[in-house]
N, C-alpha and C positions, 0 to 999 in steps of 0.2 A: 776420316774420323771427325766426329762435331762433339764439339764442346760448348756448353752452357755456360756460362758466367752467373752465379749468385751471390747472395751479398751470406755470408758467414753468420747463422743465425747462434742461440745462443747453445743450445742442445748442440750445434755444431763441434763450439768451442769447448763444451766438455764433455764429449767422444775423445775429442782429439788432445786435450788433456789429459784425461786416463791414459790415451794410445802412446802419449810422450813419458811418462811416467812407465808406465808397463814395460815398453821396449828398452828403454836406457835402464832401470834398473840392474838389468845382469853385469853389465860390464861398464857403468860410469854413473852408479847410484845416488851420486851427487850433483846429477846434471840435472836433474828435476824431483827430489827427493818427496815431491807433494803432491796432489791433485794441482791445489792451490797457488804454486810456486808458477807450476806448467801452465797455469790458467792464466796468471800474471804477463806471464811470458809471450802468448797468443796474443790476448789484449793488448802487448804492447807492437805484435806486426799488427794487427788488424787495421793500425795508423796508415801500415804501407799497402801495396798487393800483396796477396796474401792467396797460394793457390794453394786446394786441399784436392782430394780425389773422393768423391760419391756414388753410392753403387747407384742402383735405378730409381730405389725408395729416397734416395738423397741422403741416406745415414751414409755420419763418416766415419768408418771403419769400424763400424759397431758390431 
């Protein structure tokens, strides 16, 4: 299996803040209760590594 490394664009960061928000909703609605909360949250791994999963187009989990 190969894996690319890229750098977390911003359209990245919110896919994947919806997708954080969407999922924990049902059973811990307080763990990202916002787009914006979850966006916070990204931006502050993005300091570290930071790995996502991208289909072929590069959209994450859209």
């Amino acid at each position: 299996m190969d894996f690319t490394l890229h750098d977390l664009g911003d359209a990245h960061v919110e896919a994947a803040a919806r997708l954080l928000v969407d999922v924990f909703r049902a059973h811990w609605p307080d763990a990202f209760p916002s787009v914006a909360e979850a966006r916070a949250e990204i931006e502050e791994l993005r300091a570290h590594i930071l790995w996502v999963a991208l289909d072929g187009d590069g959209a994450c989990w859209d």
